[in-house]
C-alpha positions in Angstrom: 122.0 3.7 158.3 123.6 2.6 155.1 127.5 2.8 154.7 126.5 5.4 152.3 124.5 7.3 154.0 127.5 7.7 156.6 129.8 8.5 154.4 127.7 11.7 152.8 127.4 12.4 156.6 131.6 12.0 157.0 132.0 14.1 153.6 131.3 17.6 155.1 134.0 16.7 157.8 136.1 15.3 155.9 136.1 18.5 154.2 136.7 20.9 156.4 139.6 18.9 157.4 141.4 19.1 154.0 144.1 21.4 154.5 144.0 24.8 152.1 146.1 24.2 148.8 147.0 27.7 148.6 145.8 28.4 145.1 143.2 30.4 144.2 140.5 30.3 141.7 142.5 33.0 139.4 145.9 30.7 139.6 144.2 28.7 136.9 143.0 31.6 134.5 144.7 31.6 131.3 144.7 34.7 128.8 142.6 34.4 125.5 144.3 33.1 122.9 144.1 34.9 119.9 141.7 34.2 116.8 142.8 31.2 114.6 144.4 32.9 111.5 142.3 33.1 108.5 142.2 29.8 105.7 144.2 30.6 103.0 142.3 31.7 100.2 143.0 29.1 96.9 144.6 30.6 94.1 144.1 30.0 90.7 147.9 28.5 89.4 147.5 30.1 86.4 146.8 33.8 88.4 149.5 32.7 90.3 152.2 32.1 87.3 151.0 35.4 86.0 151.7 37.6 89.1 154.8 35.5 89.5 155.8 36.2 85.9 155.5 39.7 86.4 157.2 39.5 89.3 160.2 38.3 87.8 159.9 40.7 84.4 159.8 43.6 87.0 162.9 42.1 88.8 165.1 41.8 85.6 164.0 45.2 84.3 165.0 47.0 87.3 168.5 44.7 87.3 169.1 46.1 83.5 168.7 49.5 85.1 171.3 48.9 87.7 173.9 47.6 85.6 173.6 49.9 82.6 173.9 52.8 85.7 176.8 51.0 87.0 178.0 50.9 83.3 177.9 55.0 82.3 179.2 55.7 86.3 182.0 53.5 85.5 183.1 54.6 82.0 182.8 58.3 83.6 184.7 57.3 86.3 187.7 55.0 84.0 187.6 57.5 81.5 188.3 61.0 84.8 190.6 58.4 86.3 192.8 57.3 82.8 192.8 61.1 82.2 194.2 62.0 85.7 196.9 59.0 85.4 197.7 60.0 81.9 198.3 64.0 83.0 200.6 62.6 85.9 202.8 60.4 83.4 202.8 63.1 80.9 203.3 66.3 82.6 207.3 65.7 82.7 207.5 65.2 79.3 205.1 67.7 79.3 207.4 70.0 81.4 210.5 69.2 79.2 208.9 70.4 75.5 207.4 73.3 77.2 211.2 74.5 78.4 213.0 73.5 75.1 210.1 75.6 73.0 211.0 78.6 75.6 214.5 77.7 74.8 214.0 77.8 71.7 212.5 80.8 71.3 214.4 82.6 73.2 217.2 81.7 70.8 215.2 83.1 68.0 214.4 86.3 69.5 218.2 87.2 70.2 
């Protein structure tokens, strides 16, 4: 016999004396991967400057909004708040004429 021959004779021995790895057929299945994401679709760059445009027109318009809604809720507020401070400065002097024109006319009645 050929030293081939021997050896394909040696191999089924040789194979049952290989000692067990411990892994199992399943220790090397992997989940599925998911699906490649799509291509991009190509966009005109004119479409895109257009959307974009409108984008940005939309953007400013509702900024205007804000600030002239900012605008009236601050006057209303200045204008409640000045009124309050000016009451609170005034209302001694306020006080004062209103007891001098009692005064007074309580001097005229007599």
């Amino acid at each position: 016999m050929s030293s081939f021959s021997n050896a394909l004779e040696a191999a089924p021995a040789a194979a049952d004396a290989i000692e067990p790895t411990g892994f199992v057929e399943d220790d090397f299945a992997f989940q599925q991967l998911p699906p490649a994401p799509p291509t991009p679709r190509r966009v005109d760059p004119a479409v895109a400057r257009n959307e974009a445009a409108q984008i940005v027109a939309a953007a400013q318009a509702e900024a205007e909004q804000i600030r002239e809604q900012a605008r009236v809720e601050g006057h209303t507020e200045g204008y409640e708040l000045g009124r309050a401070e000016a009451s609170a400065q005034c209302a001694p002097a306020v006080q004062a004429l209103a007891t001098v024109l009692a005064e007074l006319t309580g001097d005229k009645q007599r």
